[in-house]
C-alpha positions as CSV (number, residue, x, y, z in Angstrom):
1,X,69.1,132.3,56.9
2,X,71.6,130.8,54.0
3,X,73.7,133.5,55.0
4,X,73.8,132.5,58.8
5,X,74.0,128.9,58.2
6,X,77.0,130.2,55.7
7,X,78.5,131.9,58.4
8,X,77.8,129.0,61.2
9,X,79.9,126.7,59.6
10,X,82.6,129.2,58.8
11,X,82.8,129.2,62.6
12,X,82.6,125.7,63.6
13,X,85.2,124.8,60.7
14,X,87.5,128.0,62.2
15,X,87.0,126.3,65.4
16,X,87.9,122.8,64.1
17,X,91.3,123.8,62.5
18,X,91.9,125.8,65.8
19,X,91.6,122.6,67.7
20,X,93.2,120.6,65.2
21,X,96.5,122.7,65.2
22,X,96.7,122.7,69.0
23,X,96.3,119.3,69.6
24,X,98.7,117.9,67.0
25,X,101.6,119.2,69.0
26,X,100.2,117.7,72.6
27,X,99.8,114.1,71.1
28,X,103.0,114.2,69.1
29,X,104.8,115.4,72.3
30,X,107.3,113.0,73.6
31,X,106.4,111.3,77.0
32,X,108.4,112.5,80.1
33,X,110.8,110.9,80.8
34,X,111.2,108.3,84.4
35,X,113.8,108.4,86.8
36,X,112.5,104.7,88.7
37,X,114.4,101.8,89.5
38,X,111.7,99.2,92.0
39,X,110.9,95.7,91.7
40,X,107.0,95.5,92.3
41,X,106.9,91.8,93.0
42,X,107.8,89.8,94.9
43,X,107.8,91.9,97.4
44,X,109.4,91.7,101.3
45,X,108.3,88.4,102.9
46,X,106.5,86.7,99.6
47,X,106.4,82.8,98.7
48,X,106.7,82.1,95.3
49,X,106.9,79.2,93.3
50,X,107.3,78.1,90.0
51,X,107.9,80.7,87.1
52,X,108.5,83.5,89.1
53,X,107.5,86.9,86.7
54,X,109.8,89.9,88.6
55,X,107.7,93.2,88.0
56,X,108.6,96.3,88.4
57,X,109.9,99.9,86.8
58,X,113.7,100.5,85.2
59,X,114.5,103.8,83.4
60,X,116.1,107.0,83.6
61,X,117.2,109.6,81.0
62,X,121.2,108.9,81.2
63,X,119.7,104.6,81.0
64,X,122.1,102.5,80.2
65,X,121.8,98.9,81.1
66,X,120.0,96.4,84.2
67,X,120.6,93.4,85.5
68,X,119.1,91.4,88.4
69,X,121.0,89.0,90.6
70,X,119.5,87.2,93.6
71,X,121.2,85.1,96.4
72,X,120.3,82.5,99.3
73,X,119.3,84.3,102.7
74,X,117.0,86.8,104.4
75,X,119.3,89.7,103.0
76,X,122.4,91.1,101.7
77,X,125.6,90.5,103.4
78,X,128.9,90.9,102.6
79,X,129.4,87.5,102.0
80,X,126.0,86.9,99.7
81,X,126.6,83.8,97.1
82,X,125.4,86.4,94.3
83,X,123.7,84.4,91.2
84,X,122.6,86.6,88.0
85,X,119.4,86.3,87.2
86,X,118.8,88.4,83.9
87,X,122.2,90.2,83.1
88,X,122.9,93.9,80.7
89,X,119.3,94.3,79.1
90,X,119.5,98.0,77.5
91,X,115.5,98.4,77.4
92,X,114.7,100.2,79.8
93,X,111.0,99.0,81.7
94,X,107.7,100.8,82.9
95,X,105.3,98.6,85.2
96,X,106.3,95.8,83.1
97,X,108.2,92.3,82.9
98,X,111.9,92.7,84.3
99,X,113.1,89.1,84.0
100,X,111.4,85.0,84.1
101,X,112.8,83.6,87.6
102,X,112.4,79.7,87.1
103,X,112.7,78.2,90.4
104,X,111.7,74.7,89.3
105,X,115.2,74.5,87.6
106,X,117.3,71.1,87.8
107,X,120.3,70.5,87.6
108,X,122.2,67.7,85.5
109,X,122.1,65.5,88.8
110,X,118.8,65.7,89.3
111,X,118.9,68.1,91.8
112,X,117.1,71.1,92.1
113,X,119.1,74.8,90.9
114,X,117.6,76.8,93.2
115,X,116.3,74.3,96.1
116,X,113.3,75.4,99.0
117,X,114.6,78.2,101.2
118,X,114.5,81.7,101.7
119,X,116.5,84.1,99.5
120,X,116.7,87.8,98.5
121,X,117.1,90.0,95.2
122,X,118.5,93.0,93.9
123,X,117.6,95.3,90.8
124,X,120.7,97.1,89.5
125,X,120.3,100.1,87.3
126,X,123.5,101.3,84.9
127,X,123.8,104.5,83.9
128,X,126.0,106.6,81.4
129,X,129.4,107.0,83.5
130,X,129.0,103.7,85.2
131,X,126.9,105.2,87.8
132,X,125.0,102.3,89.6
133,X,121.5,102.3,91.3
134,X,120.0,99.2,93.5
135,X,116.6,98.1,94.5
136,X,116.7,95.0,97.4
137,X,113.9,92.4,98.4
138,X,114.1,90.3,101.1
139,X,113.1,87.6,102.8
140,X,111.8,85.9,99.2
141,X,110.6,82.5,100.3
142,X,110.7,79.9,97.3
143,X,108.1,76.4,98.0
144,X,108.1,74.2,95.2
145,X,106.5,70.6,95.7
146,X,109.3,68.2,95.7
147,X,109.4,66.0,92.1
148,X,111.4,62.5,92.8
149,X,113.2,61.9,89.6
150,X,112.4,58.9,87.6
151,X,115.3,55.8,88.2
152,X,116.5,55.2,84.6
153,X,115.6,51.2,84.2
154,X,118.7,48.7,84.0
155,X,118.7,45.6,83.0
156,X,119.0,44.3,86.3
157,X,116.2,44.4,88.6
158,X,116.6,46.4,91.5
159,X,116.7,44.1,95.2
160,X,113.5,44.3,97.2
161,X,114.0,45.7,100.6
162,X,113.3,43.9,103.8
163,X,110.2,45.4,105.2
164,X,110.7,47.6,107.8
165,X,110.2,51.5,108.9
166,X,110.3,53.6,106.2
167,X,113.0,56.0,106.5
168,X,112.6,59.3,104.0
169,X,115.7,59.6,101.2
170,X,117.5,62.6,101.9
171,X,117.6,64.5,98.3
172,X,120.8,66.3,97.7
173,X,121.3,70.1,97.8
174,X,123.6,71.5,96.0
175,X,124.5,75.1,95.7
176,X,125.2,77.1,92.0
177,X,128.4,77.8,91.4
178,X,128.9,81.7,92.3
179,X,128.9,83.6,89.2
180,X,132.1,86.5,88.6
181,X,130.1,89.6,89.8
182,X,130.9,92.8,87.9
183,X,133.1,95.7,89.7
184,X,131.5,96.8,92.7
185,X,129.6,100.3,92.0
186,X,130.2,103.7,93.8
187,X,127.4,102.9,96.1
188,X,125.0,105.6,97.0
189,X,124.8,107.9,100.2
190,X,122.2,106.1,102.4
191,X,122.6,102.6,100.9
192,X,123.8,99.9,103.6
193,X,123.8,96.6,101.7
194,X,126.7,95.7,99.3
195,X,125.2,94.5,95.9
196,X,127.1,92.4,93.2
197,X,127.7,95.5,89.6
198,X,129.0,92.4,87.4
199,X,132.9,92.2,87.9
200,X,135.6,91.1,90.4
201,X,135.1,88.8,93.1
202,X,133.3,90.0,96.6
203,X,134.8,89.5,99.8
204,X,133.4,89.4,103.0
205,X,133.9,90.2,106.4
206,X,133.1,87.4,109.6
207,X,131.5,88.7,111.9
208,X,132.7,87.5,115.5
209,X,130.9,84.6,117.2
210,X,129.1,85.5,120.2
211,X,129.5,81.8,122.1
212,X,133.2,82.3,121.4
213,X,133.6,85.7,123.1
214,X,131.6,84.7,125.7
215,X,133.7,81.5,126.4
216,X,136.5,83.3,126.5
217,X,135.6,85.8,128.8
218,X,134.2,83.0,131.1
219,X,137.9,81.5,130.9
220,X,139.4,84.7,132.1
221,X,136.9,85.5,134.7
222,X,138.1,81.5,136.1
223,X,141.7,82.3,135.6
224,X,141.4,85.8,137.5
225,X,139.2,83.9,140.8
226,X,141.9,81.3,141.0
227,X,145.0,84.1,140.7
228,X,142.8,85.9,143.7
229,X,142.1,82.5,145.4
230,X,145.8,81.5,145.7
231,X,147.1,85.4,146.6
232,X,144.4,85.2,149.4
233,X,145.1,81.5,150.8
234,X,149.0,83.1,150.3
235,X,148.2,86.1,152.6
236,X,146.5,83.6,154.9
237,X,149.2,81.5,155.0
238,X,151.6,84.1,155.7
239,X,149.8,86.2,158.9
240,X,148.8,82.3,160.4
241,X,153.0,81.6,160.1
242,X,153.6,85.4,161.3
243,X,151.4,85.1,164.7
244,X,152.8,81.5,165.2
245,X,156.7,82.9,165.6
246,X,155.0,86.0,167.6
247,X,153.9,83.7,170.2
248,X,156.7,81.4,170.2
249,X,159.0,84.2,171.1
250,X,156.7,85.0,173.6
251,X,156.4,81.9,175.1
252,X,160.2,81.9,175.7
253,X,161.0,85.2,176.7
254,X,162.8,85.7,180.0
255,X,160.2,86.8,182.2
256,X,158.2,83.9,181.6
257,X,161.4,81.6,182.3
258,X,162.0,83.3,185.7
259,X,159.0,82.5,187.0
């Protein structure tokens, strides 16, 4: 019996170290590494408010830099007032924190930064060789109850209005200043929208106005049934005047002055 017992742990410590030695490589191994760039939330169509956390995944093994910029709208255009967000962080992001969106911001004036309305985002992704990838939400709808801003007192005391209706205050909106967006990236097969890489200034393309093209076809269609109208009354006029000297030379030709 010692001599089994001897030999039983002989085994089980063989066993240990075998264990031992192959699982000290496995946890030591490095973690594989992502190739994600997604914003999580918001997502498409969400109403936010407040502190606005942006969620979502950044990384890729040639990872370089990100930045997030965000404009007023459904979606992207050409023209999009891009405003950065969070601009060049170098760590890169798993199912984390990307950026703080503040929408209750206010402005020197009193008014708000980033007023009620819908707007959309974009998630830009740097790599080694100024390769650029993007991520888009839309349709981002920001709600925040409206604060009036305390009157600062004067010494004066401020007239007391006639009674009457009340009529609401209109609170000024004003827009941010449009921030220099970098040089605009390569952008990738399949990708529609134009997004902002941090440099140069965007331009934008105006798309025609549908009223207007369909005045002015209304115009011409007008013009062409009066050009018709005049031709036809012209062609009238001119058989009418045709058959009239027909019939006075037939009125008055010899046979009928014999008679």
């Amino acid at each position: 019996m010692p001599m089994n017992g001897k030999k039983l742990a002989l085994m089980l410590g063989a066993v240990l170290l075998t264990l031992l030695a192959a699982g000290g490589p496995l946890a030591a191994a490095p973690l594989p590494q992502e190739n994600v760039v997604i914003i999580t939330f918001p997502t498409n169509g969400a109403t936010v408010g407040g502190v606005v956390q942006i969620l979502g995944s950044v990384a890729h093994p040639n990872f370089d830099r990100y930045s997030i910029y965000y404009a007023p709208g459904p979606a992207a255009t050409a023209t999009s007032q891009w405003q950065p967000l969070i601009l060049d962080v170098r760590q890169q992001v798993i199912n984390g924190v990307l950026a703080e969106w503040d929408t209750t911001a206010i402005a020197e004036d009193g008014s708000p930064l980033i007023p009620n309305g819908v707007y959309h985002m974009v998630l830009i992704r740097y790599r080694e060789g100024d390769v650029t990838d993007s991520f888009f939400v839309n349709n981002i709808t920001v709600l925040n109850e409206s604060v009036t801003p305390t009157p600062t007192p004067t010494e004066e005391a401020p007239e007391i209005p006639t009674p009457g209706a009340e009529t609401p205050t209109p609170v000024p909106v004003e827009m941010p200043p449009t921030a220099t967006p970098r040089p605009s990236p390569t952008p990738r097969p399949g990708t529609t929208p134009t997004a902002p890489t941090g440099g140069g200034r965007g331009g934008g393309v105006s798309a025609l106005d549908g009223a207007q093209i369909l005045s002015a076809f209304l115009r011409g269609a007008r013009i062409t049934l009066f050009l018709f109208g005049v031709w036809g009354l012209y062609l009238l006029a001119k058989t009418l005047f045709r058959y009239y000297l027909r019939a006075r030379r037939e009125g008055f030709s010899p046979q009928r002055t014999r008679r």
